[in-house]
Residue, then its C-alpha position, 0 to 999 in steps of 0.5 A: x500500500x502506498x500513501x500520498x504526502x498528506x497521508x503519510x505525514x497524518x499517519x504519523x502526527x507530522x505536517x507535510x511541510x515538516x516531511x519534506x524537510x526531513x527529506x531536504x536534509x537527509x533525514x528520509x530518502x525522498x520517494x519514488x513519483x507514481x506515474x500522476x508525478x505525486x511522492x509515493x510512501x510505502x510502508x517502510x518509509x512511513x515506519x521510518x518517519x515514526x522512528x524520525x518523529x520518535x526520537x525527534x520528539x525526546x529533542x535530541x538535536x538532528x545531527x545526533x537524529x541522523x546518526x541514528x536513522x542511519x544506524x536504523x538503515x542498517x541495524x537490528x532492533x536491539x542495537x538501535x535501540x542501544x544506540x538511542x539509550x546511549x544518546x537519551x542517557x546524554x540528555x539525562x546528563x544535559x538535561x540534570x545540568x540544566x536543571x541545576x543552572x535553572x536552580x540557581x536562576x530561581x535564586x536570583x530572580x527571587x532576590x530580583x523581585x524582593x529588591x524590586x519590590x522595595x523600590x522607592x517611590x516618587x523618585x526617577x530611576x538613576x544611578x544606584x537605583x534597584x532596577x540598576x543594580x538588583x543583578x549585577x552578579x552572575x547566578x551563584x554556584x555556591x551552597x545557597x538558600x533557595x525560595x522554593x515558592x513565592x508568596x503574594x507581597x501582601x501575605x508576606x509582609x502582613x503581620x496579622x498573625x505574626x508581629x515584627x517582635x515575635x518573628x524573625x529578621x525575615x518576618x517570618x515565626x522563628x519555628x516556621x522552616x522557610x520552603x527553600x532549599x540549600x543544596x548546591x546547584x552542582x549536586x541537583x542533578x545527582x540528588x535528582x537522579x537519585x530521587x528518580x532512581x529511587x521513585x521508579x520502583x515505587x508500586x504505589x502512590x497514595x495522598x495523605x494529610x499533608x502530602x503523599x505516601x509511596x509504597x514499594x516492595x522489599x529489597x535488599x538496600x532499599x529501606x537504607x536508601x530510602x531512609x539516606x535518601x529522605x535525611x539528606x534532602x531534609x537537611x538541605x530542604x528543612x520545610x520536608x517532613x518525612x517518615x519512613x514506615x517497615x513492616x514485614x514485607x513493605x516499606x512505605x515513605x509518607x512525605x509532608x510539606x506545609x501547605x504553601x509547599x503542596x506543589x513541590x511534593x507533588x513535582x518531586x515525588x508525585x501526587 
């Protein structure tokens, strides 16, 4: 069976214009013309477009896409598909990094709104101004406390249930632990991938008061990991609250923020 351009491209999600590229760079070999002049697709071509698109998809760059649809060509299934792992693993990487580097950003761009949010009335801006000077410095590398959530100005700075005397310098109750975190932008991604390591062999996910409970089956270790996992990201995130649960054959994790951190718990470990 033999499709037309438009058929071909439907078939697997894309728009024609987006086929023809792929052929125009070398992705696809261009077809063969039925003898009405119009591109004729059979099936291999179009199961190699689904293969193009998949991968495209997980945005691993083209050139790293071309390497792949040539080992496709030629390769049985199981060695393409460990070439795709080799390079999803480099997007791993990358992508963990970038995460770190948007860490530290968040971080910044906190202390950017919290200048701006004090800046004088009245006067024009001028040399010394906070609009001038509120980023003067590159995002930080070193450990640093990092505002997880951001409040509306008028609750933070309300003093309805806490006055100036009983807080602390932030103005925030001197037993609240702030919903921030401390660890350092170069130790996200392995803490990252840790959590993600650990969160894949959860058998169930569950909510309770406060936060989520996850349940995984026994295994040599995983109790330990767990409970290495939940004391170390404690440390650096002190608004957690976690509790480790053991029982013959079970082990479940229950993890719980403040109300203002719900979003956090649910990105982190699942609603």
């Amino acid at each position: 069976m033999t499709y037309r351009i438009a058929e071909a491209a439907g078939l697997v999600g894309v728009a024609p214009t987006t086929l023809r590229y792929y052929e125009d760079i070398g992705l696809l070999e261009k077809p063969a013309r039925g003898s009405n002049g119009y591109r004729a697709y059979d099936e291999d071509d179009v199961a190699r477009l689904r293969f193009v698109t998949a991968v495209k998809n997980l945005g691993i760059p083209l050139s790293d896409v071309r390497e792949l649809v040539a080992a496709y060509a030629v390769e049985d299934c199981s060695t393409v598909a460990h070439h795709v792992v080799e390079t999803v693993a480099a997007r791993i990487t990358e992508t963990q990094e970038r995460i770190g580097e948007l860490v530290a950003l968040a971080a910044q761009l906190q202390t950017v709104a919290a200048r701006l949010a004090d800046a004088p009335t009245g006067t024009a801006c001028g040399d010394g101004c906070p609009c001038a000077t509120v980023a003067t410095e590159p995002p930080p590398t070193a450990r640093t406390l990092v505002p997880l959530t951001l409040r509306p100005r008028s609750e933070s700075r309300g003093h309805d249930a806490t006055t100036l005397a009983d807080a602390g310098s932030d103005g925030r109750a001197p037993d609240a632990a702030p919903v921030a975190c401390s660890l350092s932008a170069a130790d996200v991604p392995d803490r990252v991938t840790d959590w993600q390591t650990l969160l894949a062999s959860a058998v169930r996910r569950e909510p309770v008061d406060g936060g989520t409970a996850l349940d995984f089956d026994p295994a040599p270790g995983l109790a330990a990991e767990v409970a290495r996992l939940a004391a170390a990201e404690q440390e650096c995130c002190v608004f957690f609250d976690f509790t480790v649960r053991m029982t013959a054959g079970h082990v479940r994790l229950e993890v719980r923020a403040p109300g203002e951190a719900a979003d956090v718990v649910a990105a982190m470990f699942g609603a």
